[in-house]
C-alpha positions in Angstrom: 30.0 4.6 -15.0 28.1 4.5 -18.5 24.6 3.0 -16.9 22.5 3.4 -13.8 21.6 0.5 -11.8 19.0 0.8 -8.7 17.8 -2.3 -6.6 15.4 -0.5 -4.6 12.2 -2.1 -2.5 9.6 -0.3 -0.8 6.8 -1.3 0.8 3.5 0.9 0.7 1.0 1.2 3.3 -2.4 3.5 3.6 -6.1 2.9 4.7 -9.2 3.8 3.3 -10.9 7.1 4.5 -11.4 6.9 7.9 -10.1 3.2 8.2 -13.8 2.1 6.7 -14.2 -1.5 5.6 -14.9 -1.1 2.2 -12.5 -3.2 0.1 -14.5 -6.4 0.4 -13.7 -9.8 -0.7 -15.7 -9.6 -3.7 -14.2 -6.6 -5.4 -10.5 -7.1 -3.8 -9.1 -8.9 -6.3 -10.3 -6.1 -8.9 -8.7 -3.9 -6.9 -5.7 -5.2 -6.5 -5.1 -5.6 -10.5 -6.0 -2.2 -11.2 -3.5 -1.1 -8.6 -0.9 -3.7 -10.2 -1.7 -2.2 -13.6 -0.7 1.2 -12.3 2.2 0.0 -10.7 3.4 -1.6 -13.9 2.3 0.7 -16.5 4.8 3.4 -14.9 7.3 0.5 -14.9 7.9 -0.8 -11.8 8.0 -4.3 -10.6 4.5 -4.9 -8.2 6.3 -7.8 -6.3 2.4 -8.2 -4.1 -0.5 -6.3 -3.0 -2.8 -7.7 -0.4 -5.0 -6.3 2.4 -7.7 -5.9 4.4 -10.9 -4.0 3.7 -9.4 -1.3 5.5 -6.1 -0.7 4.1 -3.6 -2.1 1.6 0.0 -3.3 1.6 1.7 -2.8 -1.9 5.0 -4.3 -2.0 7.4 -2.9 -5.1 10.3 -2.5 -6.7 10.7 1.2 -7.5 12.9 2.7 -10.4 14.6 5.8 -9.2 12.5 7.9 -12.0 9.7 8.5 -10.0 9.3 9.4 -6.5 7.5 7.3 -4.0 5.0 10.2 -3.0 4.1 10.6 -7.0 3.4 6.9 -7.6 1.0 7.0 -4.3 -0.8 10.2 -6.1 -1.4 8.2 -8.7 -2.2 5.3 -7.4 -5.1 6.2 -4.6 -6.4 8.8 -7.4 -6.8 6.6 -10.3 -8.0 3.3 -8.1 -10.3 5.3 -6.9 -11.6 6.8 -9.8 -12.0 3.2 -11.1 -13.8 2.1 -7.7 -16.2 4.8 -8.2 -17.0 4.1 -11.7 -17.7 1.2 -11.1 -20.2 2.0 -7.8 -19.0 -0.3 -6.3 -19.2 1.6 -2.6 -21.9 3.8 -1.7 -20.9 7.2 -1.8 -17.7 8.1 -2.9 -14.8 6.0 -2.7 -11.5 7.9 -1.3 -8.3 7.0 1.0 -7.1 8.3 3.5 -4.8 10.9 3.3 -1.2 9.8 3.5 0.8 6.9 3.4 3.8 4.6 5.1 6.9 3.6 3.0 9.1 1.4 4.3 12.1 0.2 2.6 13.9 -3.2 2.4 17.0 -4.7 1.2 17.2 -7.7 -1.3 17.7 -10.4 1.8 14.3 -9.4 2.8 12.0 -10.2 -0.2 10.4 -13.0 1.0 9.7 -11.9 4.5 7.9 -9.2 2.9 5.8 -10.8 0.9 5.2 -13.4 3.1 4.1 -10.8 5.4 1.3 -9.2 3.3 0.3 -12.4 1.9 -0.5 -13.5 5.2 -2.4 -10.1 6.5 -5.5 -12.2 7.1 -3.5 -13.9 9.9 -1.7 -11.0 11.3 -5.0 -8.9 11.7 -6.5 -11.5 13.8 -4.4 -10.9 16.5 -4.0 -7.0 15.8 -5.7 -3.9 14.5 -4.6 -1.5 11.2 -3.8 1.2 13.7 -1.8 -1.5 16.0 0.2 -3.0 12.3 0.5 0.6 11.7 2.7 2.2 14.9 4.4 -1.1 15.2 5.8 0.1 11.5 6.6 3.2 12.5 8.3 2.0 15.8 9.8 -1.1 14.0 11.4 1.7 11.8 12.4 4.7 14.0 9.7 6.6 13.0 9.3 10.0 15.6 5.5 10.3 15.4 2.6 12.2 17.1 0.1 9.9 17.8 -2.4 12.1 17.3 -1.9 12.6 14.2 -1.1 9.9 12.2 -4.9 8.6 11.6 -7.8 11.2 11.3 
């Protein structure tokens, strides 16, 4: 076969350092494009992004050049060299270490980003941590409890 062809979906999840509410409305969107910038610029296809001030939901559609854990490098490092440049948080902006990447076939686009448009509904009937295991349940995950969150 003369050319490569991937079709390959992942959705990303991690928090902010110790799950702190620090992405707030006002500097969300901000966020968000500066992640979608990062996505892009290392061409993928950023199909959403949404969140809470806890934690963000990055929705994607990866090229098999780069690997998942290297695009998450780069994306909590530089977005949060841009969120402290901008002092925008008191202190110093960081995310918690780690991630989730759960991937998804074609079929399932829209439920996806359905999903993480919606997160404002879905967190008022349940927590990060409670979203969180119920990915890593949903998805077969074997977990120790105590420690997936610091």
């Amino acid at each position: 076969m003369a050319n490569t062809f991937t079709q390959i979906y992942v959705q990303i999840i991690f928090s902010t350092q110790s799950r702190q509410n620090l992405i707030h409305k006002d500097i969300k969107d901000e966020i968000y494009k500066y992640i979608t910038g990062i996505v892009q610029n290392k061409t993928h296809k950023l199909i959403t992004i949404n969140g809470m001030p806890d934690h963000v939901h990055i929705f994607t559609g990866m090229k098999p050049k780069e690997s998942i854990s290297d695009l998450v490098r780069d994306i909590k490092k530089d977005s949060s060299n841009f969120i402290n440049s901008k002092n925008w948080i008191r202190g110093k902006f960081t995310w918690q270490e780690g991630y989730g990447a759960f991937s998804y076939g074609h079929s399932q686009i829209d439920d996806v980003f359905q999903y993480i448009q919606n997160q404002e509904k879905h967190h008022e009937k349940q927590t990060f941590k409670q979203e969180y295991l119920s990915f890593l349940n949903v998805f077969g995950i074997e977990y120790d409890e105590r420690y997936v969150f610091d």
